[in-house]
N, C-alpha and C positions, 0 to 999 in steps of 0.2 A: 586806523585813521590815516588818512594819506594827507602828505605835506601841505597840498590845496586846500580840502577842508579842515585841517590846524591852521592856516593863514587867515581862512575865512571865519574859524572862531577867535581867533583872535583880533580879528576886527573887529566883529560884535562885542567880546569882551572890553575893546577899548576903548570905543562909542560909549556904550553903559558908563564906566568909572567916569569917562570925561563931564556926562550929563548928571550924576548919579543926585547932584544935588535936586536936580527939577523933581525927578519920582519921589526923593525922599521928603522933599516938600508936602506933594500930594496928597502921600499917604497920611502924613503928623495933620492935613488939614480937615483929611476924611476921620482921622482917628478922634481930633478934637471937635468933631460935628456928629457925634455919632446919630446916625438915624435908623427905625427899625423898617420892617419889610413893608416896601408901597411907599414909604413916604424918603424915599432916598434922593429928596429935590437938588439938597445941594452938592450932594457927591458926584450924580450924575452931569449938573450943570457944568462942575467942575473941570469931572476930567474930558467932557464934550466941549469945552472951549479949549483946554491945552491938546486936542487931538485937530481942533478948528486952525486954530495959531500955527499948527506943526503941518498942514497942506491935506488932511485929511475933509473929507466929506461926510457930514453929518445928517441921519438919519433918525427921529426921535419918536417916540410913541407907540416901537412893536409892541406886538401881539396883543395887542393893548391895554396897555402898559404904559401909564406918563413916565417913569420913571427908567425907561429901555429906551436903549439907543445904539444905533450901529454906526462907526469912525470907517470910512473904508478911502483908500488911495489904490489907485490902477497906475501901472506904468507900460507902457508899452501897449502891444497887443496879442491877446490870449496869454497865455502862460496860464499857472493853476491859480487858484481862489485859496487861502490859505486865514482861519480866524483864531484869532486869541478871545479866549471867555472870561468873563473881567466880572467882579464880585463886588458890591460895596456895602451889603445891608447889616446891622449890627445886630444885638439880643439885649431883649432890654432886664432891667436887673442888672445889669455886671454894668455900670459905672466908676474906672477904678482911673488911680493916680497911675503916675508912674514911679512906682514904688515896690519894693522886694516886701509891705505888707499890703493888707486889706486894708482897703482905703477909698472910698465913693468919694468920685468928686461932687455927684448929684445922689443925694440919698433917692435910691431906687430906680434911677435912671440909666438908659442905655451906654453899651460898651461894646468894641470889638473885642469880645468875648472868642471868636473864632480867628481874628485877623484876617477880616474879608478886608478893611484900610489895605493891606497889603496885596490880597490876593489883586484885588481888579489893575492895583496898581503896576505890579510885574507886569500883569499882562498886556498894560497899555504899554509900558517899556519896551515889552518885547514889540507890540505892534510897530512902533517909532523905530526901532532900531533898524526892525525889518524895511520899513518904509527908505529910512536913507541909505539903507545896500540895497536896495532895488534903483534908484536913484543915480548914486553912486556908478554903479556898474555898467547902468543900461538893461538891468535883465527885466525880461518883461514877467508880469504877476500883478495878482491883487491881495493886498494885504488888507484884514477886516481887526477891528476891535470891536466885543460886543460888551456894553455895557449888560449886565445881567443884573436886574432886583431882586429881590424875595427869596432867595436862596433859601436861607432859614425856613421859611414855612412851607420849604419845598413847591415853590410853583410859576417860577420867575422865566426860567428855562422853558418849563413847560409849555406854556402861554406862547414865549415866543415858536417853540416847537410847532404850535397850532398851527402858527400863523404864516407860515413856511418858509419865515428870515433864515433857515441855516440850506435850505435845501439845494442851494448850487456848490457849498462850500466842497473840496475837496481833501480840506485837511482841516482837522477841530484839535486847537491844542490849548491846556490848559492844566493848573497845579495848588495846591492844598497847603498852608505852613502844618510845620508840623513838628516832633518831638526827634524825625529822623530825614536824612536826605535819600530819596529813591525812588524810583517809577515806580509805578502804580500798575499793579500784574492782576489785583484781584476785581471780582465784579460788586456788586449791590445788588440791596434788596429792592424790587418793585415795590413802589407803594401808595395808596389813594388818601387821600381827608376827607373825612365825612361829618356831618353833622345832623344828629337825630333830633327833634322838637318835636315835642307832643303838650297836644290842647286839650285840658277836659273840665271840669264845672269845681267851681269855687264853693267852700261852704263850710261855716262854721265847725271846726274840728272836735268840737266838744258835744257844742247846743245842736247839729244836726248834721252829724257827718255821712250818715245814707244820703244823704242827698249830693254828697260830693263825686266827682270823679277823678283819682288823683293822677296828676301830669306826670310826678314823683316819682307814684308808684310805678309807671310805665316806662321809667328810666331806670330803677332798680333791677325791676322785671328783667329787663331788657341785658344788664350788664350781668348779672347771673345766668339769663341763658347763651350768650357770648363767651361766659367761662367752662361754661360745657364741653363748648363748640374748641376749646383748644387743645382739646384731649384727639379730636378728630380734624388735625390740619398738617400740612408740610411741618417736620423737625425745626424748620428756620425760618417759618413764620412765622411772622410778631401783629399782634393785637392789642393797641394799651387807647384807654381814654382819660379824660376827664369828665366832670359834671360840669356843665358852665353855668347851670343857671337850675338850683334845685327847690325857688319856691322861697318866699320872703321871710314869715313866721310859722312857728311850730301849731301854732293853733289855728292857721288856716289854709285847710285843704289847697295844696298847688294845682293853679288853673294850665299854669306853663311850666315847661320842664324842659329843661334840654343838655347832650351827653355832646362829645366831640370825638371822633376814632381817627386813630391812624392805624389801616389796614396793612402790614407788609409780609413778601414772599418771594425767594427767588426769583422767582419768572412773571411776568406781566400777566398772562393766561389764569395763572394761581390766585394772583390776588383778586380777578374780575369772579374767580368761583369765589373765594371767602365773602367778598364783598354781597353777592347773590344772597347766601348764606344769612351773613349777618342782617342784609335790610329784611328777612324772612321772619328772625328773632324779632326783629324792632315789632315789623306786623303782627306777630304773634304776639307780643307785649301789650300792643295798643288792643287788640282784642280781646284779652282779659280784662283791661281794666275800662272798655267802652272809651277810650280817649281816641285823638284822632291823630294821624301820622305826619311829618313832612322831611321827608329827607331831600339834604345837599348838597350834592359831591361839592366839593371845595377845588382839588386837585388833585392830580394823578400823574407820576412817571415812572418810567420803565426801570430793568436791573440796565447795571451799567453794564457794556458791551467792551472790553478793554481791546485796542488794537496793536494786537503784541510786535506785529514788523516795525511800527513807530514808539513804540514804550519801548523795546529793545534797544532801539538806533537811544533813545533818550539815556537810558541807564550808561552805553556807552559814553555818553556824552558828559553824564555825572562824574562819571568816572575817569574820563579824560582830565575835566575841570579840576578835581581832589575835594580836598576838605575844605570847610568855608574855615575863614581866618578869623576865628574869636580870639579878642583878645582875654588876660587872663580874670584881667576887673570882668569883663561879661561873663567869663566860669563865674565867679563868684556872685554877681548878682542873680543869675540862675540858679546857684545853689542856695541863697537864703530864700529866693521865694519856695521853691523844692521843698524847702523846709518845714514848710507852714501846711504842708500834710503830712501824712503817716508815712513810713515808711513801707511799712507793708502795701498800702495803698498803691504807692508809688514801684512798686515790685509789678504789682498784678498789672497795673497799666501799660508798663515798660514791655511786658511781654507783650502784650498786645503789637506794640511796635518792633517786637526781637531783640529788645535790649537785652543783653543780659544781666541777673540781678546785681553782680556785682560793680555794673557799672551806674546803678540808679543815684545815685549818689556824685557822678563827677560832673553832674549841672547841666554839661551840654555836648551833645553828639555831633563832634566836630565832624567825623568821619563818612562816607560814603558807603551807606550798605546795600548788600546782597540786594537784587531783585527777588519779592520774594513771592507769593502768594497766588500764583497762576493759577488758577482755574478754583481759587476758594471764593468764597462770598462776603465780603465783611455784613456787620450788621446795623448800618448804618443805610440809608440811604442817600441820592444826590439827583437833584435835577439835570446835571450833566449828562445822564443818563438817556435821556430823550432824546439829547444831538448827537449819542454814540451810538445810536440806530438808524440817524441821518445821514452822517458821516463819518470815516475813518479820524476817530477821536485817540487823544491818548495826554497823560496827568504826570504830573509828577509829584514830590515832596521834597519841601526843603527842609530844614530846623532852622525856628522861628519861637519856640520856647524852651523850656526848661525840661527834661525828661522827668517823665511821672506823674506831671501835673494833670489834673482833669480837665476834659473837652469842656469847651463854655464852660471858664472858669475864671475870676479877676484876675488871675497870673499870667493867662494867655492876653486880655487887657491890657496887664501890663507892660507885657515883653515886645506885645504889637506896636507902641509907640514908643519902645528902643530901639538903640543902635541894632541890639540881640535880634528884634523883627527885621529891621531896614537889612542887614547883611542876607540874609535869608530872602529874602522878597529879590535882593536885587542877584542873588546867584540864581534865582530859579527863571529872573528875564532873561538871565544870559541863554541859560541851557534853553531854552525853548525858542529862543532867537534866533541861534544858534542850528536847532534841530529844523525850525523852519525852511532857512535859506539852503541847506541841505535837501530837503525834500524839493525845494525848486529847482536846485541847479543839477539835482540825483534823479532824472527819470524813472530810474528803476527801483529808486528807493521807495516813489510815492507811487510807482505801478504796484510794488508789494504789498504796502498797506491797502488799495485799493480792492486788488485781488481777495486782499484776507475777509475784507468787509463783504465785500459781496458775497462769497463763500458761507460769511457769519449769519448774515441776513435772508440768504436763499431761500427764499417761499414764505418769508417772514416779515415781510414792509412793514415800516414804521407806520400804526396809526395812530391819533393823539386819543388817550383816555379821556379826556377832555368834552365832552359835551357841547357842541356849539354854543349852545346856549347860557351856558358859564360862563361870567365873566369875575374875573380878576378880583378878590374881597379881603381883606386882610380879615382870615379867623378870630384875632382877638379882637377885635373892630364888634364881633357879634354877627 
C-alpha cells in the first residue's frame, strides 16, 4: 500500500467515525421497522431522503419495483460510474429483543434475521463518503447507491437486472455481516422460483370419490417424481419445495393444489435444463391424475461471478485496516447468545466459516482471515449475482455476530441492532469506501478488474432468466 492511498484511507476512515452516528441511526430505525420482501416502504423512503439531504439524486421504482431506488451524484466529467448495493428486507418469524435470549418483540413477527438493517446501511456510508472525496478533491466520477428489495426471496436484484439500472456501472461493490471479516473468493449457486398449481374436480371423499379429480394428488405425484429426478442431476444441485396449499378437508377431494420450488445449480445453463426437467414431471403429474397445469416462474438468478483483481485489492484492504475493536462486554454478549446452541452445532457451522473448533467458544472473530474459497461454490444462492455478469462486482464480510450461530436466526436479530452489528457495518463502509476511491484514482486497478470480467463473460452475456412478462410477486403473498 503506498503512502497516498494509506492517506486516502485514512480520510475515508475519518469521515466514517466523525459521521458514524447518522448510519448508525439508520440502521436501529430500519432494524426497529422491520419489513419483509416488497413491502420495504419505510426503509427505502428512509434512506432515499438521507441520500436526498446529502446532494444525491433520486431515482425510485426500478425494475419495477416500488420499493427500489437508485441515489446517484456525478462530479465533474466522465470519470468511472462506481455503485454500492444496499439491502433492507427482513424475514418474518425472527422478531427478537435486543437480548443475549429468545425474545419476540411481536409474537411471529418480522426481524433482521440476516442484518440486511445493516447491510444497505454500510453501503449507503460508503456511497456518502465516496460522494464527499469526490467533492473534496475535485476528482471527477459517479458514485451510485442502489437501494435493493427482496433479497430474501431472491429477486430484488433480479428485477432490477432486467431492467438494465446496473448496465453502465463499472464497478459493483458490495458486502454480507457475517460470523468472519474477509472477501468473498467463492461463487453461488444459480437459481429459479417456481410455483406448480394444479386444478381438478371436487367431490365427496367418501359418498363419491370416482367422480373426483384430485389437485393433491398431482402435487404428490409430482414431488415423487422430482425425487427421482435427483439421483440424475449436477452433485451441487439443490431442489427443495414446499406445499403451499394441499386442499382444505380430508373428506373432500382437492379441487386446488399447489407446491412451490426452488431449483438451484452451479451454472445458469444447469438450472434452465432441471428446470425443463422438472415442469415435464409436473405435466406428467397432471396426466395421470386428468388435472390441469399452470406454472409460474417467480424468479431467477445467475451463480455469482466473483472479480478476484477487486476482491483481492478488498482483502488487502481488510487487512490493512486489522481487527475490528470489540470490546470485552461485546465478547461476552456474543458468547451467551452462542450459548443458546449446541456446541456441536456451533463446531459444524464455524467450519463453514474456517473457524477453527477451538475457537467457537470465544464469542467473536475479532481478527482478519485468510481469503479463502476461490473457485468453490457456496450453497447458498444471492441475487447479487445478476449484476456480477453486468459488471466487474466484488463483496466482502465483516463480523456482525456471534460465531456458530445459525443463518436467519434471533441472535443474528439480535446482534444486528447492537453496538456488535453497528461496529461491523461500519468497518465494512470503510473498506469498500476505501477500495472505491482507489479504483478511481488507480486506472490500472479498475483496467484489471475490467479486463478480468470481460475475459469471465466472453461469449457469455448477461440475459435476464426473467420472462418479460413476470412481474414482481411476493411468493408468500400466494
Amino acid at each position: 500500500m503506498t503512502h497516498t492511498e494509506t492517506s486516502t484511507h485514512e480520510q475515508v476512515v475519518d469521515w466514517l467515525e466523525e459521521r458514524q452516528g447518522r448510519f448508525i441511526g439508520i440502521a436501529n430505525q430500519i432494524w426497529e421497522h422491520p419489513e419483509v420482501a416488497l413491502t420495504e416502504s419505510f426503509a427505502a423512503q428512509l434512506q432515499a431522503e438521507d441520500l436526498a439531504a446529502d446532494g444525491f439524486t433520486i431515482t425510485s421504482g426500478l425494475g419495477d419495483l416500488p420499493t427500489a431506488f437508485m441515489a446517484e451524484f456525478t462530479q465533474g466529467e466522465g470519470g468511472p460510474i462506481v455503485g454500492f448495493l444496499g439491502e433492507y428486507d427482513a424475514l418474518p418469524g425472527l422478531s427478537q429483543e435486543r437480548s443475549t435470549t429468545q425474545a419476540a418483540i411481536v409474537a411471529d413477527g418480522p426481524g433482521h434475521g440476516c442484518g440486511h438493517n445493516l447491510l444497505g446501511t454500510a453501503s449507503l456510508a460508503a456511497a456518502s463518503v465516496v460522494k464527499a472525496w469526490l467533492v473534496a478533491t475535485g476528482t471527477p466520477g459517479t458514485v451510485r447507491y442502489y437501494g435493493c428489495p427482496a433479497e430474501e426471496t431472491g429477486e430484488g436484484k433480479s428485477f432490477m437486472a432486467r431492467g438494465g439500472v446496473f448496465d453502465d456501472l463499472d464497478l459493483a461493490l458490495t458486502w454480507h455481516p457475517n460470523a468472519t471479516t474477509t472477501a468473498w473468493g467463492s461463487s453461488s449457486l444459480a437459481s429459479s422460483k417456481l410455483k406448480y398449481r394444479f386444478k381438478g374436480r371436487t367431490a365427496h371423499a367418501a359418498a363419491n370419490p370416482e367422480t373426483g379429480r384430485s389437485a393433491l394428488d398431482a402435487v404428490e405425484l409430482m414431488n415423487v417424481g422430482v425425487n427421482y429426478l435427483r439421483e440424475h442431476m449436477p452433485d451441487q444441485a439443490r431442489i427443495h419445495y414446499v406445499i403451499t396449499n394441499g386442499g382444505g378437508a380430508p373428506n373432500v377431494v382437492p379441487d386446488d393444489a399447489e407446491s412451490w420450488y426452488f431449483v438451484r445449480s452451479p451454472q445458469r445453463h444447469q438450472v434452465d435444463e432441471l428446470i425443463a426437467r422438472v415442469n415435464n414431471i409436473a405435466r406428467g403429474a397432471a396426466l395421470m391424475t386428468e388435472t390441469e397445469l399452470d406454472i409460474r416462474f417467480l424468479a431467477g438468478s445467475y451463480n455469482f461471478l466473483p472479480n478476484m483483481a477487486m476482491t483481492e485489492h478488498l482483502q488487502g484492504i481488510l487487512e490493512e485496516f486489522g481487527p475490528i475493536d470489540f470490546t470485552d462486554e461485546e465478547v461476552e454478549l456474543a458468547k451467551a447468545m452462542a450459548s443458546a446452541f449446541p456446541e456441536e452445532q456451533r463446531i459444524n457451522l464455524g467450519k463453514g466459516d474456517s473457524i477453527p473448533a477451538e475457537k467457537v467458544n470465544d464469542g467473536l472473530a475479532r481478527e482478519v482471515y485468510p481469503l479463502e474459497g476461490i473457485g468453490e461454490v457456496m450453497s447458498g444462492s444471492t441475487d447479487v449475482s445478476d449484476v456480477s455478469w453486468i459488471a466487474p462486482t466484488a463483496q466482502i464480510l465483516t463480523t456482525c455476530y456471534a460465531i456458530g450461530v445459525p443463518g436467519h436466526s434471533w441472535a443474528i436479530t439480535a446482534a444486528s441492532g447492537m453496538s456488535i452489528g453497528h461496529k461491523g457495518m461500519l468497518h465494512a463502509a470503510k473498506a469498500m469506501a476505501a477500495a472505491a476511491v482507489d479504483a478511481i484514482v488507480q486506472p490500472e486497478l479498475l483496467a484489471a478488474a475490467k479486463a478480468e470480467f470481460a475475459e469471465s463473460t466472453k461469449g457469455r452475456p448477461f440475459t435476464s432468466p426473467i420472462p418479460a412478462e413476470v412481474m414482481p410477486r411476493n411468493p408468500l403473498a400466494g
